[in-house]
C-alpha positions, 0 to 999 in steps of 0.5 A, a space after each residue: 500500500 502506498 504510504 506518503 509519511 513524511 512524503 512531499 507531494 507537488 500536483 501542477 494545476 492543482 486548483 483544477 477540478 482534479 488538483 481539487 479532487 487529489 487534493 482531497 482525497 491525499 489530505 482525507 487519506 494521507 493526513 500525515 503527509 509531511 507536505 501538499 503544494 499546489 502548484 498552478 498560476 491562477 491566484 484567484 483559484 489559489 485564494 478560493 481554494 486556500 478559503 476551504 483548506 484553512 491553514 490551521 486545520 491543513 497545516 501541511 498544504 501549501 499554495 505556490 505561484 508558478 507557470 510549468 512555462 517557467 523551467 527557474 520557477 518549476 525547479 524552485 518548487 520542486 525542491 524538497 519534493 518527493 512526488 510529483 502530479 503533473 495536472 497542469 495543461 491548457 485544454 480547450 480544444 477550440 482555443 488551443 486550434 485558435 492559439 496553437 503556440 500557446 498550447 505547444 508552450 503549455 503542454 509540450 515546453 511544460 512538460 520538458 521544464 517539470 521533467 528536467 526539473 525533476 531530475 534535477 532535484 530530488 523527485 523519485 516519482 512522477 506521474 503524468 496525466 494525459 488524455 484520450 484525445 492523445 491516442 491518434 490525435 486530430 487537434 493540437 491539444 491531443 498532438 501536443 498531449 501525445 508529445 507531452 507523454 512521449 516525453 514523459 515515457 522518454 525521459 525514463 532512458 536518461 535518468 542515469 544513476 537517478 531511480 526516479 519513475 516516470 509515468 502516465 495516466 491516460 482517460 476519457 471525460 472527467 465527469 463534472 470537470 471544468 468546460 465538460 458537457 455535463 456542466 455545460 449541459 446543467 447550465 443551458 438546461 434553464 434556457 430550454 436549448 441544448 446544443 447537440 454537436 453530432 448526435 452519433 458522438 461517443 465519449 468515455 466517462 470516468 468521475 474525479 475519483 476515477 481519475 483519482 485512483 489512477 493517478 494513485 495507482 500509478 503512485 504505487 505500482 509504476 516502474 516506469 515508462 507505462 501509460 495506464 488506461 483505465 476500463 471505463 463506460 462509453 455514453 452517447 451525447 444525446 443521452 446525456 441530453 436526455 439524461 439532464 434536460 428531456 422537454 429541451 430542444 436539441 439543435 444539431 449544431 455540428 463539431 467543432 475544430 479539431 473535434 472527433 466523432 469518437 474518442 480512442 485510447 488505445 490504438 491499433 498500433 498501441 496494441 503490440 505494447 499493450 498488456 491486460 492488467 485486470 482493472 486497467 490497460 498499460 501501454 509500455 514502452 518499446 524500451 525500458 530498464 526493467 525486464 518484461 518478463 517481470 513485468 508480467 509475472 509481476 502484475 499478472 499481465 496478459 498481451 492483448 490481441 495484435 490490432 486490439 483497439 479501445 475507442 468510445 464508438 465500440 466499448 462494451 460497456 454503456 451509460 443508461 440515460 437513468 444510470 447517468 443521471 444518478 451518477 450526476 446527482 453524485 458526482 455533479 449536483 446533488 441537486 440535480 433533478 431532471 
């Protein structure tokens, strides 16, 4: 079991909706870690979530100032570290394709700057949180998150006599998560109309703490250089339109820039380095320090099928339009009523 004493622990983006959720669950779970920083560059974020985590009562938790941008800024809060949860990301698909240098300095610069910082001090795990729309990309923020865990996958070769583990958690939708459809859906409930982009648009649905434990997990069990996918229900858009707003009127407005149909987290050609681990799937790296054989001995790891792919459209497992309406009266809004 993964025991964080005395650990320091750093999450980029922390004010973010899984930063807060982390945050929760480490603190609830973990109160004798020796420290929790929050790393993002939003003040007022930083101030909002200070007010629920008085310091009285958290004296561990600690709030920091920075940019992944800043590599100088990002070593600094490193130092002392032990772990490191990398949430920080600029994510909107639209604006990303309408400020795409911005993004590549976000998630790409970013993620270069927290691994060169992180081997630079005394970090000795690191996990990186990626995306679906990483897996066979058509937007930028999914080509620059694909970098983002190659690089993070990479940077496993050139850690030397450092012991440090990198890692990545790769999932679908984060239900109720900043600019998710749910959210957005619960907001234009009142005015009667919800947009409805494609109606044979397929998602993967995973909650906070969903997202949560597979960040831990990857904490504990890592040895470096996997991404981990987790199992997880698909939904259809339309049902949860329906699901939240039933009388309103559904226009189809049509997709997006740079958005798919349906979203895939393990390819066809991830498939030859994709290994079954029971709750979740892990993509390994074509090389590693470690021996496979292990590996699969170790975690009971069993090979997929050659050409296996994992995608929202073909899942085999589905949200019923009542089954996600009790999941947002859990996850979302404990008020919600259709």
């Amino acid at each position: 079991m993964l025991d964080l004493k005395d650990k320091s622990i750093l999450i980029t983006g922390g004010t973010g909706s899984l930063g807060r959720a982390l945050t929760a669950h480490i603190l609830k779970k973990y109160p004798d870690v020796k420290k929790l920083i929050i790393f993002s560059r939003d003040e007022q974020k930083q101030f909002e979530m200070a007010q629920d985590y008085p310091t009285s009562e958290y004296p561990q938790l600690r709030f920091f100032i920075g940019d992944v941008r800043d590599e100088a800024r990002v070593k600094r809060a490193l130092k002392g570290i032990d772990y490191v949860i990398h949430a920080a990301a600029m994510k909107h698909v639209p604006i990303a394709e309408y400020n795409p240098m911005e993004c590549v300095k976000t998630n790409i610069m970013g993620a270069e700057n927290i691994i060169n910082a992180c081997l630079e001090t005394e970090v000795s795990r690191v996990v990186a949180l990626s995306t679906d729309k990483a897996a066979a990309p058509i937007n930028l923020y999914g080509a620059t998150k694909l970098a983002s865990d190659k690089l993070f996958v990479a940077a496993n070769n050139i850690t030397g006599w450092n012991p440090i583990k990198f890692s990545v958690v790769r999932y679908g939708n984060v239900m109720g998560s900043n600019g998710s459809v749910i959210p957005f859906f619960l907001k234009k409930k009142s005015g009667g109309v919800l947009p409805i982009t494609d109606p044979t648009m397929t998602r993967f649905n995973i909650s906070l703490q969903g997202g949560v434990d597979m960040v831990m997990h990857a904490l504990e069990h890592a040895w470096g250089g996997e991404i981990f996918v987790p199992k997880i229900p698909s939904y259809k858009i339309t049902d949860v339109a329906e699901a939240i707003g039933p009388k309103c009127e559904k226009p189809v407005i049509g997709i997006r820039p740079g958005e798919k149909i349906h979203e895939e987290m393990i390819t066809a050609s991830d498939s030859y380095y994709t290994y079954d681990l029971g709750k979740y799937y892990t993509i390994l790296p074509s090389t590693h320090k470690w021996k496979l054989e292990e590996f699969i001995n170790n975690f009971n790891a069993e090979k997929v099928k050659p050409g296996f792919q994992y995608n929202s459209a073909e899942n085999e497992e589905w949200e019923s339009i009542e089954g996600l309406r009790d999941l947002i009266k859990e996850h979302v809004d404990s008020t919600f009523e259709v």
